[in-house]
N, C-alpha and C positions, 0 to 999 in steps of 0.2 A: 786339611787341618785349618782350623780356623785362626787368626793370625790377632794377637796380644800385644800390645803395647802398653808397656809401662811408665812414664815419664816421672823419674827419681828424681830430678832437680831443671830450675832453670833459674836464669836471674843475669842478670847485665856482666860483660867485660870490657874493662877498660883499657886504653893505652899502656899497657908496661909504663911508660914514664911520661915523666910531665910530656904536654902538644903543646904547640901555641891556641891561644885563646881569639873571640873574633867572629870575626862576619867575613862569609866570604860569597862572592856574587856566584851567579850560574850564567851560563851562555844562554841564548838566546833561544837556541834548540832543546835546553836543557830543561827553559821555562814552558815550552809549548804544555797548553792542556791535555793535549792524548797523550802525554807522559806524566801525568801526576796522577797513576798507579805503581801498584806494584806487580813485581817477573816472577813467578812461584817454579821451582825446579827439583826433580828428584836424582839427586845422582847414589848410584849402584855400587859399592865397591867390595871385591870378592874376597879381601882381607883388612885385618886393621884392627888386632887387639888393646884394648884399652886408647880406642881411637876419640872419644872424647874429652881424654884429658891431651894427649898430642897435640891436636885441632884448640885444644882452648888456649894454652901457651903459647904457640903456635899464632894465631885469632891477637892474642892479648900485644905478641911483640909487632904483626903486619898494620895494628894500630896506629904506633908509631909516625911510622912514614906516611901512611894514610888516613892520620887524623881527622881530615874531616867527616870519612865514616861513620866517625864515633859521635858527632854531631846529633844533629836535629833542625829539620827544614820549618820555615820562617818566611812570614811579609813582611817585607820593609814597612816602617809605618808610614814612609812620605810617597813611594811610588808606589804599593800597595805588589810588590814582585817577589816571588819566590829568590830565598836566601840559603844559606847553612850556616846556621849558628855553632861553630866549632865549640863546644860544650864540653867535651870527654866524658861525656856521659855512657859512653858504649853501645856493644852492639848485643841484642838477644843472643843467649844460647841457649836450647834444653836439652840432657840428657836423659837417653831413653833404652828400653830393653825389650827386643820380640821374642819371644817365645817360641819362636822356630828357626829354621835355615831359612840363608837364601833360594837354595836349593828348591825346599819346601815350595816358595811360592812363586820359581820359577826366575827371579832376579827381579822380580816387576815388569816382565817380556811382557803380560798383558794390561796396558793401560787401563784397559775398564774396568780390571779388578781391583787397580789399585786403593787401598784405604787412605787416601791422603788428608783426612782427618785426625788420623793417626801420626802420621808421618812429617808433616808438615810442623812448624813451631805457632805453639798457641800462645800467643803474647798476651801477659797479666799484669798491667800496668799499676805499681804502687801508686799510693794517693798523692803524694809528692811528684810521681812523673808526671810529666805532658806531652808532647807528642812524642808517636813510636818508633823504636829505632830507623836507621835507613838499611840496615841488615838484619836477619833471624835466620837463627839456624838451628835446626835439630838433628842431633849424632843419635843417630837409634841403630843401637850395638845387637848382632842376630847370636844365635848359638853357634854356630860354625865358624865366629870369629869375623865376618865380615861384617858391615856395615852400610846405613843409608843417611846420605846427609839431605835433607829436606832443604830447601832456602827461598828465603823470600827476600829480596833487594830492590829498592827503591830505584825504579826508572828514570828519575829527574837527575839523578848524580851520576848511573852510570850504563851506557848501554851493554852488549851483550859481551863484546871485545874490552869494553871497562872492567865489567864485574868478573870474570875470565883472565884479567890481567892480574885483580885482587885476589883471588884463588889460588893461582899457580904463583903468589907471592908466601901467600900462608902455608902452601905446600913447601915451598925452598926450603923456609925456616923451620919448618917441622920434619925437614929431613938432615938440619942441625946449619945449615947457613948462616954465618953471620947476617947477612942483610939479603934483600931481592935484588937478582939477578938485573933486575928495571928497575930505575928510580922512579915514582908516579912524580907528574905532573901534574899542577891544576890548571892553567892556562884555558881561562873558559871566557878567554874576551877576544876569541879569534872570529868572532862577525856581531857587527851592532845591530841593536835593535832596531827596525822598521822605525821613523819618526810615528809619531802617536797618532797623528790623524790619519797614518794609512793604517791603519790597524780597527779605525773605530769604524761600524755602521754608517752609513749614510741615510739610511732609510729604517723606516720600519724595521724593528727584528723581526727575524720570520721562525714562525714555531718549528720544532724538530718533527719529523713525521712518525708516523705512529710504528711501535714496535713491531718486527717483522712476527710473524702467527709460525714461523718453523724453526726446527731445534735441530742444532747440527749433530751429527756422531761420529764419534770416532772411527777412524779406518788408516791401519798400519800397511805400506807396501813394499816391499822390501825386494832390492833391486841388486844383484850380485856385482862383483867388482869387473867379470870378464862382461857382461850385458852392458855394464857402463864402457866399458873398454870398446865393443862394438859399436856401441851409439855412434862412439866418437870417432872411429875411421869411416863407418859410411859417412858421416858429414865430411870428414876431411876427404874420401874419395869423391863425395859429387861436387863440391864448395872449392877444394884445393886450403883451405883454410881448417882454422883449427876450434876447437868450444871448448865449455869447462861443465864441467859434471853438474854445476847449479844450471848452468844452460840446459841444458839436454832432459835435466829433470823436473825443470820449469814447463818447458815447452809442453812435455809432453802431457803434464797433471793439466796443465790448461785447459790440450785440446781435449781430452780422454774427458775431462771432466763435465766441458760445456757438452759433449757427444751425449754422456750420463745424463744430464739435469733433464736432457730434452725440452727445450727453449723454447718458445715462439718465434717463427722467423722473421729476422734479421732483428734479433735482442742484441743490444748492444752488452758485452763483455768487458771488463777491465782484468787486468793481469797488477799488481801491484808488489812491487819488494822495493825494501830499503838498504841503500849502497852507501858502504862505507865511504867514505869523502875526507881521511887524514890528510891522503896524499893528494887532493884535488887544491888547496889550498895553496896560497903564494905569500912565506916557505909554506913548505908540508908541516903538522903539527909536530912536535916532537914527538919522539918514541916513550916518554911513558905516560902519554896523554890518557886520562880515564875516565870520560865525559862520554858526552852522547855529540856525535859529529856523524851524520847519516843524510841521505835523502831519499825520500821514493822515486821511483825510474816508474810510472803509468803507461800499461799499452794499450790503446783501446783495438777492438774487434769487432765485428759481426758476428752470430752466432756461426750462421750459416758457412761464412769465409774459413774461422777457425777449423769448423769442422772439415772442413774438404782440403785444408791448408797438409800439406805434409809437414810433419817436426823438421825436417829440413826449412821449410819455411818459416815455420812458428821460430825455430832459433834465431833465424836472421833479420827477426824481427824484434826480436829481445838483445839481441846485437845491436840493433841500428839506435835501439832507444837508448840504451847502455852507453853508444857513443856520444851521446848528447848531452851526460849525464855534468861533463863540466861547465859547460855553458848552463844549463838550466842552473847550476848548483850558485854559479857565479851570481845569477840572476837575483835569486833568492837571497845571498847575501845583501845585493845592493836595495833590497825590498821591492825589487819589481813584481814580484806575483802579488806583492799585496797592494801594489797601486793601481793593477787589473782586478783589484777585487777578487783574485784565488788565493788560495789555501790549499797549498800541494800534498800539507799534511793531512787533510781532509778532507777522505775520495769517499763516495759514498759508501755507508755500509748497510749491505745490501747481496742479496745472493748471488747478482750475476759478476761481483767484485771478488776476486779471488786473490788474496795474498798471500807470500810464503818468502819463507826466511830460509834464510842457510847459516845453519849451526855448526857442521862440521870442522870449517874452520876456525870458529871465536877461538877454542884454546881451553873449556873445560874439558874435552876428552882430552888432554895431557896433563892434568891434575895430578898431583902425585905426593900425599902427604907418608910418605915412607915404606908403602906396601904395592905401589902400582897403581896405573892410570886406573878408572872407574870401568867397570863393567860395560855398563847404560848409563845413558844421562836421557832424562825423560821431562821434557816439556811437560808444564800444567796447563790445562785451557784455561782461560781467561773470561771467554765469552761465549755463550751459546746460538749465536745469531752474526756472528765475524768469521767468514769463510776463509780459516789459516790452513796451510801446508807448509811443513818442515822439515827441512832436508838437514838428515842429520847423519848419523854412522851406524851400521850395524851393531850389536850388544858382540862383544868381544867372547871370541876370538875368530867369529867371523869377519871376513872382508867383504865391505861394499856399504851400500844407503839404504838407511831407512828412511823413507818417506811417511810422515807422520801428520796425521791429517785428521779436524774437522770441518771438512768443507761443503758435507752433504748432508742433509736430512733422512731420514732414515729407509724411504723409498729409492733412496737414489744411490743407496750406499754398495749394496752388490752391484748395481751396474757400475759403477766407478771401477770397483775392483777387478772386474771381470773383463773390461774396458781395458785399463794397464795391465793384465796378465797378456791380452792380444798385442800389446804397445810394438809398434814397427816404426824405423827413422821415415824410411821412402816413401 
């Protein structure tokens, strides 16, 4: 059955009540350039009548406390740095209708089919707007009573465990809460910015190189909860030590992957994820901190090494870098990468660079605006030449990880998978 989407309404919500008015700075992480896009996400959920008005009352009152949402990003006009002009202007919403079950099309289990043209919010800026919310969201209501919420959230205000904290806020109150459970925090002056002339060029700029000629594809691999449960006693049987499930699923998509691409030998590989860093800081940030406070952890490889390496090894090497991860982190606050002339946030992108995120803990699979956590919560790609993997949760009510992934090109996609269907720790 072919799948319908109708979109009856959309148009801005604002704060339930007056906010304060204003400019309010961004951290210094929060300014970086590979964050001035946006997160596009599909979340699944197997019930939720008349869930776009819930969700917009709901939306209207988590305003409030989280005013700047409602905002709109801004350069100062003297040091030319992204701002948020507290506005109240609000956040998109569209209301939509499909034409069939979840059922029908399966919950969106297959990413490649998904229509996210459909699904996503298409922002229609009146002539009086100017720039676009730092939220959008589309409630598309199915016949069987459940729903898909589309969202698109501005990366500069908040990373994965921000925009996560703002959700399961909207949920509270749309399950009748006086207020969230977290009070949000803005507190985005917990590291200064690099003085200026470690930041600028010394020489020549040097042009960006030419765009990579392959296009990655999707591939889902899905990993049971007792498989992970094994993982992690053979490591704790040979090690005496213990790992975490992003460990084990890191390692292995590395090695299985570089094995896949079949490399020239000794290509150098990187491993790349971003680690949360609240509590690396001195105090820790407060708990309803909603910013972007992260750093990449980089392991470089050999092709040749990885591949012969056992995941016993691969782990304890994403350990070792992992423990280094407060010093480096410390490092970078006091701008010492950038008076080496690095940019930790800018590892090559490039095929033999493989990164991957772990979503299972941000906090949107506990979402719950009155009918139950979401089904799926489904990653949008972003880019078709940025080798991501995403460690996320099985679609309910199965137990264990989905590993969600475009990391390969489309010759290389069955052997990955075929690769991790053999996956061994030893």
């Amino acid at each position: 059955m072919a799948l319908s989407v109708i979109r009856s309404s959309r148009g801005l919500v604002r704060p339930f009540e007056q906010t304060p008015s204003g400019t309010l700075e961004l951290s210094f992480i929060d300014r970086l350039p590979v964050l001035r896009c946006n997160a596009r996400t599909l979340h699944v959920f197997r019930n939720g009548p008349e869930a776009a008005q819930v969700i917009k009352e709901a939306l209207s009152k988590a305003l409030v406390p989280y005013y700047p949402l409602a905002g709109r990003l801004k350069e100062s006009s003297s040091q030319g740095q992204l701002q948020v002009e507290c506005s109240g202007e609000g956040v998109w919403l569209v209301e939509a209708s499909a034409n069939c079950t979840l059922e029908e099309v399966n919950y969106f289990d297959n990413v490649k089919s998904i229509p996210y043209d459909d699904l996503l919010p298409d922002y229609v800026p009146a002539e009086s707007e100017g720039l676009e919310p730092l939220v959008q969201m589309q409630i598309t209501q199915f016949a069987c009573g459940g729903f898909g919420m589309g969202l698109i959230f501005c990366h500069s205000i908040c990373d994965g465990l921000g925009a996560a904290q703002f959700l399961n806020a909207v949920g509270e109150l749309a399950r009748g809460l006086e207020q969230p459970s977290i009070t949000p925090v803005w507190c985005r002056n917990f590291t200064p910015s690099p003085p200026p002339q470690q930041t600028q060029p010394t020489s020549l700029p040097i042009l960006p190189p030419p765009m990579p000629d392959y296009k990655l594809e999707h591939a889902n691999i899905d990993i049971s909860i007792d498989q992970i449960k094994q993982l992690k006693k053979e490591y704790n049987d040979s090690t005496g030590q213990t790992c975490s499930t992003f460990e084990v699923v890191a390692a292995t998509l590395w090695k299985y992957r570089t094995i896949a691409v079949n490399l020239k030998q000794d290509t150098e590989v990187k491993l790349v994820f971003f680690a949360n860093c609240r509590q690396i800081l001195d105090p820790p940030l407060p708990k309803g901190f909603y910013g972007n406070c992260f750093f990449p952890v980089t392991i470089n490889s050999s092709s040749d090494l990885l591949a012969k390496a056992s995941n016993i090894d691969v782990i304890k090497q994403i350990q070792e870098s992992k423990s280094k991860l407060p010093m480096e982190f410390g490092k970078f606050v006091k701008g010492a990468h950038f008076t080496n002339g690095e940019d930790p946030f800018a590892p090559p992108l490039i095929y033999t660079t493989l990164f991957i995120s772990e979503w299972g803990r941000l906090g949107f699979n506990q979402v719950d605006y009155g009918w139950g956590p979401p089904v799926h919560v489904v990653p949008i790609q972003g880019s078709s030449i940025i080798p991501v993997g995403i460690v996320g949760l099985l679609p309910l009510p199965s137990q264990g990880i989905r590993l969600m992934t475009w990391c390969v090109e489309e010759a290389h996609r069955q052997p990955l998978v075929d690769q991790m269907a053999r996956r061994e720790v030893a």
